[in-house]
N, C-alpha and C positions, 0 to 999 in steps of 0.2 A: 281762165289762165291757159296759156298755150300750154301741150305735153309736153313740146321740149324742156322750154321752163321748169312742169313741175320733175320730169324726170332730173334736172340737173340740179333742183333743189332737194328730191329723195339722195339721191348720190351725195351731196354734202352732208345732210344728216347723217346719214348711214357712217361717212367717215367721221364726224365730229362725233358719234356714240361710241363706237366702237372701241375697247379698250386697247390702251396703248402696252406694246411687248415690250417688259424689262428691258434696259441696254447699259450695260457696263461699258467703262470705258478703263481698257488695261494702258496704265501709263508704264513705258519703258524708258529707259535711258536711248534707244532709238527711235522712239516716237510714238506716237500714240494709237491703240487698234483697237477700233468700237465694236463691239458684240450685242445683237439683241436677243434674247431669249426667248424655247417657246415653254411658257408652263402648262399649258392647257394640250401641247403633249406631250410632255417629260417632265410631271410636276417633281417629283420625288429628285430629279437633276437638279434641277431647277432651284428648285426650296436649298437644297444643301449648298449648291454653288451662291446665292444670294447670301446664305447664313455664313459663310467664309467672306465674301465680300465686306459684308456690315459688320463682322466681328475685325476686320482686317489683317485676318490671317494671311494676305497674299505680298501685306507691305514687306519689301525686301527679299520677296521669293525672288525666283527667275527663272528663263528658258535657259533650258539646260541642256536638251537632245535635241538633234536633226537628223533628221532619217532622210536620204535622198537615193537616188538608185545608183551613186557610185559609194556608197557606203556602208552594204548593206550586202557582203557578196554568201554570203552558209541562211540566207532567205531565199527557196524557192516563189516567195512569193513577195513579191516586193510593194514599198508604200512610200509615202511622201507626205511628214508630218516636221510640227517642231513640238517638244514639249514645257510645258514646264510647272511651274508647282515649289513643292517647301523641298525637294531632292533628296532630303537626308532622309532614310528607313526610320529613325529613331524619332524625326519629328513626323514624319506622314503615319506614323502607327498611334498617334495620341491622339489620333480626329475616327471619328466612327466609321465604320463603311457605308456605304447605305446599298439599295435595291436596286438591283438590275433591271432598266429599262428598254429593252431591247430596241430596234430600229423597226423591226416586224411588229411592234407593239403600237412604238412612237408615229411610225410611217415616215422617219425623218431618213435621211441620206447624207451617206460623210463626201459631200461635195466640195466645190473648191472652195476653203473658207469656212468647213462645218465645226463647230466649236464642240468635244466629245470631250468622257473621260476617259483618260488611263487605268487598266487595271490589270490582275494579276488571272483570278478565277473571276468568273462569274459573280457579282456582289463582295466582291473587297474595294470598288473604287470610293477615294475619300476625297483626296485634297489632289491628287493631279491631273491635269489636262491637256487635249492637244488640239494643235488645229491643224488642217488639212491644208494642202498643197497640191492642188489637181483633185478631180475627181478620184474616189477609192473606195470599189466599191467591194474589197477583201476585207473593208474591215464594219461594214454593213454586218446582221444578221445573214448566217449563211455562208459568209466570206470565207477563205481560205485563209487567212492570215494567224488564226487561232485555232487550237487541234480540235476547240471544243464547239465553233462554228455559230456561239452565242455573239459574237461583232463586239460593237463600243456602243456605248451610252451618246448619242446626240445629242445636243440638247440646244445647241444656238449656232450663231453664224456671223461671222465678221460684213461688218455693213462699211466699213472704213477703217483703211488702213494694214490692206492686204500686201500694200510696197514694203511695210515694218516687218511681216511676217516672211516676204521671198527676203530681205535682206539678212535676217534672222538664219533662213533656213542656210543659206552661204555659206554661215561662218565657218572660222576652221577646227575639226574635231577629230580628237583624237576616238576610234571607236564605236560614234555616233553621238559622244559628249563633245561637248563646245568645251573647246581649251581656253574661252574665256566669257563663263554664261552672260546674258545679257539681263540685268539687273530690270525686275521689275518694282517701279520707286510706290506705286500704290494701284488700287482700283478701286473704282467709286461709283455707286448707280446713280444714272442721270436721271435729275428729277425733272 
């Protein structure tokens, strides 16, 4: 057998074994943006944001905040996100928090597209999320965007449908909330 051959047959193997990364697909009322996930490093992310998924905690949520840097002026340090999630305090307080997985932990990076959670301290994030808009790296471990320099939980990254999220991030907001959030109709992991 020539090497080339067998080296281009090891490289198929390799890729036909190798396990395939989680990928939700969050559908909006503006169109569709695919996420794949890593759990192998953010299992603790990971597992909770799937178990929202399959439970269908997210049907009828929506993006709600856009952070961009003309709206955003008593922030020395500025980002570029959209969020969303269940909004209301009364229902994001009836889902558990889970562990803080740090980015220093993960090795992940909130890049453009990186899919994180929102949170308040250290280990209270439950049900909300965001994704990034440009690289940002304040809100990495270490970052400047938090007094306490712990960052955001990583945990995936939009693979399609990055146009849904700058169109998102546009909208118009009163204070960094969207004057008219952008309804998320379901998500669902692609099998």
């Amino acid at each position: 057998m020539k090497p080339g051959l067998l080296s281009l047959l090891l490289i198929c193997f390799y890729a036909c074994n190798r396990p395939a990364v989680p990928t939700v697909i969050i559908e909006t009322e503006r169109g569709n943006v695919v996420v794949e996930l890593y759990p192998e490093k953010a299992p603790v992310t990971v597992a909770n944001f799937l178990r929202l998924v399959e439970d269908q905690t997210y049907s009828g949520a929506c993006f709600y905040r856009v952070v961009r840097m003309d709206n955003q002026p008593d922030n020395d340090v500025k980002i570029e996100v959209i969020q969303g999630g269940l909004k209301e305090d009364e229902l994001v307080e009836k889902y558990p928090a889970i562990m803080h997985e740090t980015t220093r932990e993960t090795g992940l990076k909130h890049q453009d597209g990186t899919l994180s959670m929102a949170r308040m301290e250290p280990g209270t994030a439950s049900t909300e999320f965001f994704i990034c808009v440009g690289e940002q790296p304040e809100l990495d471990f270490g970052g400047q965007r938090n007094p306490d320099g712990q960052g955001f939980a990583a945990f995936g990254k939009v693979v399609q449908g990055m146009e849904v999220v700058r169109e998102i991030q546009q909208g118009n907001d009163d204070g960094q909330l969207l004057q008219r959030p952008i309804r998320i109709i379901g998500m669902t992991l692609e099998k």
